[in-house]
PQR file with spaces between the fields and no chain letter, atoms N, CA, C, O and H, PARSE charges and radii, in Angstrom:
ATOM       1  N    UNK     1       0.845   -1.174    0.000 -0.4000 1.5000
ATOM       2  CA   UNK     1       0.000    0.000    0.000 -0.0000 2.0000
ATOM       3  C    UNK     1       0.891    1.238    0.000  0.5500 1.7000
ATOM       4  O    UNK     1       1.948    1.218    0.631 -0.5500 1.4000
ATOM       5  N    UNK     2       0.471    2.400   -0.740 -0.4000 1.5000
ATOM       6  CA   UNK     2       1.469    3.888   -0.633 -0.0000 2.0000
ATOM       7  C    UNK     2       0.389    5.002   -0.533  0.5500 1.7000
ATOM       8  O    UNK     2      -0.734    5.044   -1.036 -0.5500 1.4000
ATOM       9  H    UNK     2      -0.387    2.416   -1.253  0.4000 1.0000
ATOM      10  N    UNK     3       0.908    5.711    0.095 -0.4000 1.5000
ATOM      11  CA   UNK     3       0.017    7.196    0.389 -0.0000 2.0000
ATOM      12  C    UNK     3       0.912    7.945   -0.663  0.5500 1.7000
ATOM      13  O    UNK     3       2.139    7.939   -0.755 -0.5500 1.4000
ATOM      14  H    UNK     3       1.820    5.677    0.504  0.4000 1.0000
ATOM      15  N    UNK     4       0.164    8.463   -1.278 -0.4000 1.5000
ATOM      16  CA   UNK     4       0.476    9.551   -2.421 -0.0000 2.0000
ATOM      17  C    UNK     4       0.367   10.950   -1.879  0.5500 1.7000
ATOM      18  O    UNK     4      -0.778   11.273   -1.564 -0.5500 1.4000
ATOM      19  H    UNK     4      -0.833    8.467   -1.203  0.4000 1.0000
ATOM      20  N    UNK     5       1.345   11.883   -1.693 -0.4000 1.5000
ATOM      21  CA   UNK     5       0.843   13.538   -2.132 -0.0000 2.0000
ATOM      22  C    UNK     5       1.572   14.220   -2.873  0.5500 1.7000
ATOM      23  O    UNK     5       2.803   14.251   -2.856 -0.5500 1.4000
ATOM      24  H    UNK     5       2.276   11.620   -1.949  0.4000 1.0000
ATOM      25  N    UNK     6       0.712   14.918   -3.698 -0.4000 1.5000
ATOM      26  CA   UNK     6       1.120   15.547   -5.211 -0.0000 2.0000
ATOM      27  C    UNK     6       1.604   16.777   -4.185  0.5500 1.7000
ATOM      28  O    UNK     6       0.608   17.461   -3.949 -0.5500 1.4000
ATOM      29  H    UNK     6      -0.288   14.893   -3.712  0.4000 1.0000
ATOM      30  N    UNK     7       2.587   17.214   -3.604 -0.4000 1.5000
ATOM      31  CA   UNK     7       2.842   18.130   -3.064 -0.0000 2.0000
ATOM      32  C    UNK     7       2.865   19.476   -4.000  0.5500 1.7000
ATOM      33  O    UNK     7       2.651   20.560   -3.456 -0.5500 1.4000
ATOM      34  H    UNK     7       3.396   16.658   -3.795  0.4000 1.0000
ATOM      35  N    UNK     8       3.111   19.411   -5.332 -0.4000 1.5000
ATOM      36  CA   UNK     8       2.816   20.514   -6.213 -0.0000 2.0000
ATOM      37  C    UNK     8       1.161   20.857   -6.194  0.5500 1.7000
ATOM      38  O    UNK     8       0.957   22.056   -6.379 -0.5500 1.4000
ATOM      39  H    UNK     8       3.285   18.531   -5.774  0.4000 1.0000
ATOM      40  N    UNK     9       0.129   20.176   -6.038 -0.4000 1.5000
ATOM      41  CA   UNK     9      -1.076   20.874   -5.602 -0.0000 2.0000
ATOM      42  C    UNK     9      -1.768   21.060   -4.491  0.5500 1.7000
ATOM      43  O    UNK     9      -2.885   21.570   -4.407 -0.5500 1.4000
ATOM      44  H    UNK     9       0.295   19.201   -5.887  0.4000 1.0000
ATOM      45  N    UNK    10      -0.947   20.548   -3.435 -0.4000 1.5000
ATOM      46  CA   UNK    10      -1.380   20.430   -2.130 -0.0000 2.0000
ATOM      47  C    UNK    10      -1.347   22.083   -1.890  0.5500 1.7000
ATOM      48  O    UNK    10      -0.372   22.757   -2.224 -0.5500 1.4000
ATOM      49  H    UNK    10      -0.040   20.134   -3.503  0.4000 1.0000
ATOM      50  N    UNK    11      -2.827   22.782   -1.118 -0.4000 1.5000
ATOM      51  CA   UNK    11      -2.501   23.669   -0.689 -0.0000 2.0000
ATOM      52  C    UNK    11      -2.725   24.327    0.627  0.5500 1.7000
ATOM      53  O    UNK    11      -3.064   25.468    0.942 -0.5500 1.4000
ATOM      54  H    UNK    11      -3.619   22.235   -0.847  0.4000 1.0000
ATOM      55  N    UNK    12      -2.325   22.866    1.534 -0.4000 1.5000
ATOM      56  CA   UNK    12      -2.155   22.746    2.644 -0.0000 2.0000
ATOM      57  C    UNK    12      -3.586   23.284    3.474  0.5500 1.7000
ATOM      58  O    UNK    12      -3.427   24.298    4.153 -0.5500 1.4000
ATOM      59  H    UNK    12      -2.049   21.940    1.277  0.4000 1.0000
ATOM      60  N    UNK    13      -4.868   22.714    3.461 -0.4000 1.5000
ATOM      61  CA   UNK    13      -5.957   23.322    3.582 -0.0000 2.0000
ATOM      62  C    UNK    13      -6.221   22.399    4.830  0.5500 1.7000
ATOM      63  O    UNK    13      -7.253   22.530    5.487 -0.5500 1.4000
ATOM      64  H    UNK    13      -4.998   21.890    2.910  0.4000 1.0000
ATOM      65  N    UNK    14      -5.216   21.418    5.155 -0.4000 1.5000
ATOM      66  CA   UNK    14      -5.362   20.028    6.284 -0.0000 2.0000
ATOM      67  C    UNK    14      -7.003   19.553    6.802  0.5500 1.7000
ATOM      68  O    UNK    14      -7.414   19.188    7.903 -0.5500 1.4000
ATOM      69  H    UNK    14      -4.377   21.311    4.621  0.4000 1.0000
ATOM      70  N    UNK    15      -7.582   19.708    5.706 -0.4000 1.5000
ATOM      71  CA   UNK    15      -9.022   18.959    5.704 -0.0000 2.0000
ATOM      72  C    UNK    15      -8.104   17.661    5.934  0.5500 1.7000
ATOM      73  O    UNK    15      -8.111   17.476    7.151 -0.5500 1.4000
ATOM      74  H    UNK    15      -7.248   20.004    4.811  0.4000 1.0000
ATOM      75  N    UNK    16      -7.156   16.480    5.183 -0.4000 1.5000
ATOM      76  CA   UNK    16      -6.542   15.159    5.428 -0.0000 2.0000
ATOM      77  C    UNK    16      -6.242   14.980    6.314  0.5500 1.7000
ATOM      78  O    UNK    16      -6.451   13.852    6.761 -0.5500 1.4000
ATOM      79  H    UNK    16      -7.150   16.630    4.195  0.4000 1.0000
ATOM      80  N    UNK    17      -5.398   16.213    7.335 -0.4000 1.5000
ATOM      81  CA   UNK    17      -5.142   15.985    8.669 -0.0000 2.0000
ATOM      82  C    UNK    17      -6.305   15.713    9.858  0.5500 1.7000
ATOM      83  O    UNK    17      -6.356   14.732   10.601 -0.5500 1.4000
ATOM      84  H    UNK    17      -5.229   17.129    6.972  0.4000 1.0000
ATOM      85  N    UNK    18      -7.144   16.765    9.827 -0.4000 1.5000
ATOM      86  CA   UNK    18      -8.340   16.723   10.851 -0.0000 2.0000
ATOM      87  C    UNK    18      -8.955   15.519   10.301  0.5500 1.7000
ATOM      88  O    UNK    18      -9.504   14.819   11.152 -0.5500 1.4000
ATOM      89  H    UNK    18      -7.102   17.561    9.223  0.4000 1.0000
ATOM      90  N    UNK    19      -9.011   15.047    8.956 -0.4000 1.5000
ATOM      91  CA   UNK    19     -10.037   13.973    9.062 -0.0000 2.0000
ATOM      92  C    UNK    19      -9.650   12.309    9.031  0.5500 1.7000
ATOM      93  O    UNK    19     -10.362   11.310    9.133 -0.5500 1.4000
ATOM      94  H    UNK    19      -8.565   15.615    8.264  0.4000 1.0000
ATOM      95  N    UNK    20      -8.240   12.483    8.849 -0.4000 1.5000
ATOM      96  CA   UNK    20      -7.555   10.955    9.233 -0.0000 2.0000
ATOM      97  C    UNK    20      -8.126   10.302   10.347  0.5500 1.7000
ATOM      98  O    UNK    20      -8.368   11.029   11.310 -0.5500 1.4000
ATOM      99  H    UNK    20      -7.662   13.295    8.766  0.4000 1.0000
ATOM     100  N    UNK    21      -8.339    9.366   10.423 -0.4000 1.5000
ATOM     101  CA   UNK    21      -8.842    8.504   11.636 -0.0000 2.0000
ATOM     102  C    UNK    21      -7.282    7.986   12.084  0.5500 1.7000
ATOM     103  O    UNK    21      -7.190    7.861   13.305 -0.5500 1.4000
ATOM     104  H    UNK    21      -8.143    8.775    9.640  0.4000 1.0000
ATOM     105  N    UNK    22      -6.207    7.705   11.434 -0.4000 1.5000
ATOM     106  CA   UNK    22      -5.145    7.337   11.767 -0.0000 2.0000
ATOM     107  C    UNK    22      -3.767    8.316   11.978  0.5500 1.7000
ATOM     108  O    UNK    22      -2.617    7.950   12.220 -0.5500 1.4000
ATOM     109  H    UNK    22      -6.282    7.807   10.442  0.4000 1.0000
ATOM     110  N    UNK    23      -4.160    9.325   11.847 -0.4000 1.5000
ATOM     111  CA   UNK    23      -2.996   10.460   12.381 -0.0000 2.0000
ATOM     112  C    UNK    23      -2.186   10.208   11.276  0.5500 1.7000
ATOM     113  O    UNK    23      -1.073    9.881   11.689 -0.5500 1.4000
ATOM     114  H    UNK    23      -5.094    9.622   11.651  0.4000 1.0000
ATOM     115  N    UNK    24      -2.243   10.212    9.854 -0.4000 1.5000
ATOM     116  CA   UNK    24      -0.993    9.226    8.640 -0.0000 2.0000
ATOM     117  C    UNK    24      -0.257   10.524    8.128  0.5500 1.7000
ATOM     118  O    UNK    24       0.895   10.380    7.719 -0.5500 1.4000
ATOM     119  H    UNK    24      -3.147   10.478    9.518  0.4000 1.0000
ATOM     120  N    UNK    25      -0.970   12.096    8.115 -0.4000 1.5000
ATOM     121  CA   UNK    25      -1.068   13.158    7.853 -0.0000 2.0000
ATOM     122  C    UNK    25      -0.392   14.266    8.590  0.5500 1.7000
ATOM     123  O    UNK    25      -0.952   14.460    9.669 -0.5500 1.4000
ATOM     124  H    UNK    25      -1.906   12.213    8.448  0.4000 1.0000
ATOM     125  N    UNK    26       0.613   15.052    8.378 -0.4000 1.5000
ATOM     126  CA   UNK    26       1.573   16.000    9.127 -0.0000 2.0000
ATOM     127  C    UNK    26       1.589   17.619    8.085  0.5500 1.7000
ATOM     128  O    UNK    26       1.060   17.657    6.974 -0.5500 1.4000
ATOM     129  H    UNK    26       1.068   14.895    7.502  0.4000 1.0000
ATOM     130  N    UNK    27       2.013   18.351    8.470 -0.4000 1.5000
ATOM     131  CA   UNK    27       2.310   19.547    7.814 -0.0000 2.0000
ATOM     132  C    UNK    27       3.909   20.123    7.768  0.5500 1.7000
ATOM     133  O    UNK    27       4.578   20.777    8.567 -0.5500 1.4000
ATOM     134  H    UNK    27       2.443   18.320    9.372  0.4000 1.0000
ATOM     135  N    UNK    28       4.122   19.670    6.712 -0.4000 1.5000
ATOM     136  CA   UNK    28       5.740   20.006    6.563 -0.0000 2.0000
ATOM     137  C    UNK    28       6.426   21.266    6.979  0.5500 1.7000
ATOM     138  O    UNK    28       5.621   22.099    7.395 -0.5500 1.4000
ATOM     139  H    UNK    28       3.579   19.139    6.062  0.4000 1.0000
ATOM     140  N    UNK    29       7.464   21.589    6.989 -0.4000 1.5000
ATOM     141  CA   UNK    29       8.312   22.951    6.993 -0.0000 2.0000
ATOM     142  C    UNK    29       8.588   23.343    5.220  0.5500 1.7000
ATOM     143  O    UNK    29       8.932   24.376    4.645 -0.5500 1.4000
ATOM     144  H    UNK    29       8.118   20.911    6.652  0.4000 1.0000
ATOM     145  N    UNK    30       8.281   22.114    4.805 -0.4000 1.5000
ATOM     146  CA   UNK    30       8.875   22.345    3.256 -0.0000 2.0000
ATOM     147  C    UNK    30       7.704   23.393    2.208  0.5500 1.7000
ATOM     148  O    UNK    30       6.486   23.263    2.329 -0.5500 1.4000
ATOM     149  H    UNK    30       8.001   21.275    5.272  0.4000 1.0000
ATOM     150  N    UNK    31       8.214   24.201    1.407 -0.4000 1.5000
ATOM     151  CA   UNK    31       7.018   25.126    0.739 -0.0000 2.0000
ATOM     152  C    UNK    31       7.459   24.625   -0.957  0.5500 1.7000
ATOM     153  O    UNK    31       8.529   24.444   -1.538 -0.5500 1.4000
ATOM     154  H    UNK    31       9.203   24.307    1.309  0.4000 1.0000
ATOM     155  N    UNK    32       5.692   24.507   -1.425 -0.4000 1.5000
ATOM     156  CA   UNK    32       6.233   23.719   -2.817 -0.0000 2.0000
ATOM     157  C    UNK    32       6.237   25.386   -3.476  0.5500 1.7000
ATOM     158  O    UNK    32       6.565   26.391   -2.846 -0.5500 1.4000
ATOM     159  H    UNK    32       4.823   24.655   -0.953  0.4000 1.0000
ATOM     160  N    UNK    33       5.753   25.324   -4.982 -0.4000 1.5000
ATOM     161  CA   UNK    33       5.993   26.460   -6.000 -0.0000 2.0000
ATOM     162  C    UNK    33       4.983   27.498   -5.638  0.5500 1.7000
ATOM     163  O    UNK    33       4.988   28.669   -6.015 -0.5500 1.4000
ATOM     164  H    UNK    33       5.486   24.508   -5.494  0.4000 1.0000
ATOM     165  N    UNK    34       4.131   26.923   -4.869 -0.4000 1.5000
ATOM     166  CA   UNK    34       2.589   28.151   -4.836 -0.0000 2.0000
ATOM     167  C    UNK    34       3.341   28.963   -3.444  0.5500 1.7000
ATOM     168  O    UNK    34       3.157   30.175   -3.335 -0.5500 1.4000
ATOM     169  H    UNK    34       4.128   25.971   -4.563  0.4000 1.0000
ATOM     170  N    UNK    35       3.962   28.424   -2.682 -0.4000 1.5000
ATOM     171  CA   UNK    35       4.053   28.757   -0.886 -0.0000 2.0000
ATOM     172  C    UNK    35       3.451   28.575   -0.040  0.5500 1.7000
ATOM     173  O    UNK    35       3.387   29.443    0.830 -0.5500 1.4000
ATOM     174  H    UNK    35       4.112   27.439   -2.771  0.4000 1.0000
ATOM     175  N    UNK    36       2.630   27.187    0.109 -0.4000 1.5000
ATOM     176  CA   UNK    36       2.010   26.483    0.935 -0.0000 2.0000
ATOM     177  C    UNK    36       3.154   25.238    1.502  0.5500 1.7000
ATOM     178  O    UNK    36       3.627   24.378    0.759 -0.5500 1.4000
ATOM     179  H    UNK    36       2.682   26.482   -0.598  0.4000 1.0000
ATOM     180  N    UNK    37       3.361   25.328    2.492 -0.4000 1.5000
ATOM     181  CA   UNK    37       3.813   24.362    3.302 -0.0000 2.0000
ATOM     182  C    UNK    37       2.669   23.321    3.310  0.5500 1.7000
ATOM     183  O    UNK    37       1.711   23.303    4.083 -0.5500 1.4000
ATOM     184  H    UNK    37       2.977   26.026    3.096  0.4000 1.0000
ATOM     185  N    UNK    38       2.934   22.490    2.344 -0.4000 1.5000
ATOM     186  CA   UNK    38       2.315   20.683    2.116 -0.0000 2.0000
ATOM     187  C    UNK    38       2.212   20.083    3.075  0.5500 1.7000
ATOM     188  O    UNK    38       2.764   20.394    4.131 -0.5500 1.4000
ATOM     189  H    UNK    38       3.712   22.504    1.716  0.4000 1.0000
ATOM     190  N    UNK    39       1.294   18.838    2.864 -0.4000 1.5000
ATOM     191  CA   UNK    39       1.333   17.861    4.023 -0.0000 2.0000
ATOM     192  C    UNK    39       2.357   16.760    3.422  0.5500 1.7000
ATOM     193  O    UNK    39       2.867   16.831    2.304 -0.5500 1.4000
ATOM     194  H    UNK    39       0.846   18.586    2.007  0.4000 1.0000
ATOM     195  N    UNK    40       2.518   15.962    4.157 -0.4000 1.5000
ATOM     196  CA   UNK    40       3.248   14.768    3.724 -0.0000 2.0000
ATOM     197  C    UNK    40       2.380   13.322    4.311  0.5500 1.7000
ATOM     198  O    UNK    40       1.665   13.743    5.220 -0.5500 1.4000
ATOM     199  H    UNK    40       2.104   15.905    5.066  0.4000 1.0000
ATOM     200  N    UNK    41       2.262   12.505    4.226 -0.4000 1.5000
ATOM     201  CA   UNK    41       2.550   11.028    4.865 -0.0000 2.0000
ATOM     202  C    UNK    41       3.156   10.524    5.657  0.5500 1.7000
ATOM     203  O    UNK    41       3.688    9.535    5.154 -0.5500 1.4000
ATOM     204  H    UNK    41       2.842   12.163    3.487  0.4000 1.0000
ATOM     205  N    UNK    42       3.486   10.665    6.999 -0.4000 1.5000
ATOM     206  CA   UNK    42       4.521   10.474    7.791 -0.0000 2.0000
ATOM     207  C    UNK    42       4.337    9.575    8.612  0.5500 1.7000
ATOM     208  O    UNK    42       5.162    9.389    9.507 -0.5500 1.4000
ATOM     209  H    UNK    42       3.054   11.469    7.408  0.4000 1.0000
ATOM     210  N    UNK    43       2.887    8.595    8.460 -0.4000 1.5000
ATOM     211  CA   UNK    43       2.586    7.504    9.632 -0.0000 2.0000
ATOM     212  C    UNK    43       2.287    6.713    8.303  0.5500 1.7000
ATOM     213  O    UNK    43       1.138    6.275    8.251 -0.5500 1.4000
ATOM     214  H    UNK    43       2.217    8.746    7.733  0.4000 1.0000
ATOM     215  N    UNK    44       2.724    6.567    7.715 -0.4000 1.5000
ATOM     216  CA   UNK    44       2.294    5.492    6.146 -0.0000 2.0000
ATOM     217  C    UNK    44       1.228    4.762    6.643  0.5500 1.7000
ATOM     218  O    UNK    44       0.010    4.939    6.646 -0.5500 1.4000
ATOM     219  H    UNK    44       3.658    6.923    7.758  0.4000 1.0000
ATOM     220  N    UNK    45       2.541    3.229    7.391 -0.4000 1.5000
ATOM     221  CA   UNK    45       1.970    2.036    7.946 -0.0000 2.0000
ATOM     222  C    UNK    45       0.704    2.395    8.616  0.5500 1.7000
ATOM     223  O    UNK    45      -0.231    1.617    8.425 -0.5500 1.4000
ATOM     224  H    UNK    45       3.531    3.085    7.389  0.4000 1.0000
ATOM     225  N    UNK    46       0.524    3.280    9.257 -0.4000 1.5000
ATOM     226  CA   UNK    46      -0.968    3.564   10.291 -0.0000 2.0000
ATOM     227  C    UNK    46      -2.242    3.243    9.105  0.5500 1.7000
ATOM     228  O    UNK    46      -3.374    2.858    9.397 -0.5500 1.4000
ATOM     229  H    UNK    46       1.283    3.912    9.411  0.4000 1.0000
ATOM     230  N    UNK    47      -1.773    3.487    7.844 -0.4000 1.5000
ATOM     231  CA   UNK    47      -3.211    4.002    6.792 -0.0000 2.0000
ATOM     232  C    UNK    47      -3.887    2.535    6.697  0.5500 1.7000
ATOM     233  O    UNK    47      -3.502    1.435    6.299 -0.5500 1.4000
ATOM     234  H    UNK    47      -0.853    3.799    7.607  0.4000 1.0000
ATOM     235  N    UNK    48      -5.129    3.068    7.278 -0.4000 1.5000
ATOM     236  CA   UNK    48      -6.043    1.593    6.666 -0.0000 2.0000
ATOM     237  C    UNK    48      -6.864    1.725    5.725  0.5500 1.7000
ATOM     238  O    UNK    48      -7.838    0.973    5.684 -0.5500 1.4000
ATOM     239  H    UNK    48      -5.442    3.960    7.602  0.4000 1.0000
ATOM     240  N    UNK    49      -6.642    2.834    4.623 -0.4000 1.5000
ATOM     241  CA   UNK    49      -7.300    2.553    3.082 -0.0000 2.0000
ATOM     242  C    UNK    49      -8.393    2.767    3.432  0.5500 1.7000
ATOM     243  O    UNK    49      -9.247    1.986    3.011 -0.5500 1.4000
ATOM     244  H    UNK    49      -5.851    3.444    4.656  0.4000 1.0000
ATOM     245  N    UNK    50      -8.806    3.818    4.275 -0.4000 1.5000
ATOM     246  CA   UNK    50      -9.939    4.212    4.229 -0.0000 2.0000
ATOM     247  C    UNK    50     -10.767    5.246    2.981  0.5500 1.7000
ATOM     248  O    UNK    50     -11.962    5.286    2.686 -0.5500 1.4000
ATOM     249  H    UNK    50      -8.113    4.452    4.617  0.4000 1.0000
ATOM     250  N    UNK    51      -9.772    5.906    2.508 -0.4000 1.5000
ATOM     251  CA   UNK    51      -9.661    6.961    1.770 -0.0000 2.0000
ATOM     252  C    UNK    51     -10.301    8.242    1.850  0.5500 1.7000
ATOM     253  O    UNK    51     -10.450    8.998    0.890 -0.5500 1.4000
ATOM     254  H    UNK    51      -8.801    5.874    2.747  0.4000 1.0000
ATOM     255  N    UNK    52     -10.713    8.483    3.144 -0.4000 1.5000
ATOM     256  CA   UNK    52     -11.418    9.855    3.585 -0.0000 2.0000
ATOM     257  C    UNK    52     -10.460   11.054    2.886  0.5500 1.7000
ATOM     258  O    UNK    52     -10.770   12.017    2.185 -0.5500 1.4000
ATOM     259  H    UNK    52     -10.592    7.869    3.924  0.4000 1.0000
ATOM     260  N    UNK    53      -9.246   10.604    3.351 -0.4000 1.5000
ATOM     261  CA   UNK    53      -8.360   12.266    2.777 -0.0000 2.0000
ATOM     262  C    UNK    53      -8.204   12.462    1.424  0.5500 1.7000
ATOM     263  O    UNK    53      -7.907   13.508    0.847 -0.5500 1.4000
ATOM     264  H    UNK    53      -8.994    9.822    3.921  0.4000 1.0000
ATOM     265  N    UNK    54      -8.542   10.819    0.732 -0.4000 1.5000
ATOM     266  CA   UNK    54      -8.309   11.349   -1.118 -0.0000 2.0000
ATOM     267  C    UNK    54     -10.221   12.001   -1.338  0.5500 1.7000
ATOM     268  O    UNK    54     -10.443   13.033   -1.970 -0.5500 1.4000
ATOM     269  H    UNK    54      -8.783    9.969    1.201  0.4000 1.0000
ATOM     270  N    UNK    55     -11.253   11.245   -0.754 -0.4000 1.5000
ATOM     271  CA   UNK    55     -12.145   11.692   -0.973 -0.0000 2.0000
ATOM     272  C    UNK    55     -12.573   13.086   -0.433  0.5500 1.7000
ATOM     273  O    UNK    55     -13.668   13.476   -0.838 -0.5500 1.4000
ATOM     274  H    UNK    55     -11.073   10.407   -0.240  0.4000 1.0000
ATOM     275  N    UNK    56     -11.856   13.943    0.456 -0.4000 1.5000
ATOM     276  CA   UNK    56     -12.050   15.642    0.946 -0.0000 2.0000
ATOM     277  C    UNK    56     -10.986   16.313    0.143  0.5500 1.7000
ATOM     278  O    UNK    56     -11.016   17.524   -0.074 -0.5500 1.4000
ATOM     279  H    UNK    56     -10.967   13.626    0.785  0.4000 1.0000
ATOM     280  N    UNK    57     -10.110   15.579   -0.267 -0.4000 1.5000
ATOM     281  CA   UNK    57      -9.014   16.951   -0.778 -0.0000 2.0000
ATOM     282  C    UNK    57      -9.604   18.127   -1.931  0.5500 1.7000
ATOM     283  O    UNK    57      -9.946   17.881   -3.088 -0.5500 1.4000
ATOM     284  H    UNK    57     -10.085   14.595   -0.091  0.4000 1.0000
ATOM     285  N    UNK    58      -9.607   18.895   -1.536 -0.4000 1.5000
ATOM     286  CA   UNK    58     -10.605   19.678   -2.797 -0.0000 2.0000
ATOM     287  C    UNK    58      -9.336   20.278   -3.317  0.5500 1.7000
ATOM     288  O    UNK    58      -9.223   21.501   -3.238 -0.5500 1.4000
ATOM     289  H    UNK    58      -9.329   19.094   -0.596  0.4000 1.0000
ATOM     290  N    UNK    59      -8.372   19.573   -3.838 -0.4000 1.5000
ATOM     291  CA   UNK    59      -7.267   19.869   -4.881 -0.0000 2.0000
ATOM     292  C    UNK    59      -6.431   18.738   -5.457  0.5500 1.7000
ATOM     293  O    UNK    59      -5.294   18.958   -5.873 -0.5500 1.4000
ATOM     294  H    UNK    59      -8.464   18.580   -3.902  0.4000 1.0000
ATOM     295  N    UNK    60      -7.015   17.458   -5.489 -0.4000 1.5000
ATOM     296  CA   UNK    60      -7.155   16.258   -5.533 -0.0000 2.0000
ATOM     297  C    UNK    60      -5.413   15.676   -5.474  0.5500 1.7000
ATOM     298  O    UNK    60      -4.966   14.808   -6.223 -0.5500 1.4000
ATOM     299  H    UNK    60      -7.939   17.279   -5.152  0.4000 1.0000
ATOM     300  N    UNK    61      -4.788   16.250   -4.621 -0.4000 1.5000
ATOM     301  CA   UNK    61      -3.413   16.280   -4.204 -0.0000 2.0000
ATOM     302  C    UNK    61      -3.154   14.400   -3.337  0.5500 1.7000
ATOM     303  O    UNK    61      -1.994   14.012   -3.193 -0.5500 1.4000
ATOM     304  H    UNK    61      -5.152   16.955   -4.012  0.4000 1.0000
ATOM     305  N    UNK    62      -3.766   13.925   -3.096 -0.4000 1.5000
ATOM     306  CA   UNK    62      -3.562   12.261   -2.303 -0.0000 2.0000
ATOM     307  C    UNK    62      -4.392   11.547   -3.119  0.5500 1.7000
ATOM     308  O    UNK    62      -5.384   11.955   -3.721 -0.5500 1.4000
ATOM     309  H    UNK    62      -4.708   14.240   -3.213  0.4000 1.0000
ATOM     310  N    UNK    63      -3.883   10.375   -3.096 -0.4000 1.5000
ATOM     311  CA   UNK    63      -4.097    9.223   -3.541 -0.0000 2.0000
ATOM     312  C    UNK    63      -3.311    8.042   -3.348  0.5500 1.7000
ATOM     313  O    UNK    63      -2.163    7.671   -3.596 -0.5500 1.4000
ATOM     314  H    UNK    63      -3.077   10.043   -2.607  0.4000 1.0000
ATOM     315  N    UNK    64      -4.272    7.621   -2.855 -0.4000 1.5000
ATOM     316  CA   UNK    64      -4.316    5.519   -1.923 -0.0000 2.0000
ATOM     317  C    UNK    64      -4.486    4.871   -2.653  0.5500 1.7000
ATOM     318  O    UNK    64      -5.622    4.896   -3.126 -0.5500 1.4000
ATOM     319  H    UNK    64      -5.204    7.922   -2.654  0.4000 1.0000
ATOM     320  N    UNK    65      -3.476    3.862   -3.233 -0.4000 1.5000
ATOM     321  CA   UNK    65      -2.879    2.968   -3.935 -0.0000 2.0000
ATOM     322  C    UNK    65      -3.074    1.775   -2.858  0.5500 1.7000
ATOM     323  O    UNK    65      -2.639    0.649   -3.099 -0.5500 1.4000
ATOM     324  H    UNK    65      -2.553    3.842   -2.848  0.4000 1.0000
């Protein structure tokens, strides 16, 4: 299984964070091309394929493989 984030459209709006049931979701220090500090994936293993955060991202930045 892989957690995907398109960090080039992420614009850090952490709807994925608040709505993880598994905490899989963090907010980087890193800023992509727009100047939003992205989220990343940082609890991978935690993800149980629920797909709440690919189904809220309203910039369709994640995707669960």
């Amino acid at each position: 299984m892989a957690v995907y984030v398109d960090a080039s459209l992420c614009k850090s709006c952490r709807l994925c964070i608040a709505n993880c049931p598994k905490n899989v979701f963090q907010t980087t220090h890193k800023v992509n091309k727009k100047g939003y500090n992205y989220v990343e994936a940082v609890n991978e293993k935690d993800c149980i394929r629920c797909k709440l955060c690919e189904r809220i991202c309203p910039d369709f930045a994640l995707h669960i493989e």
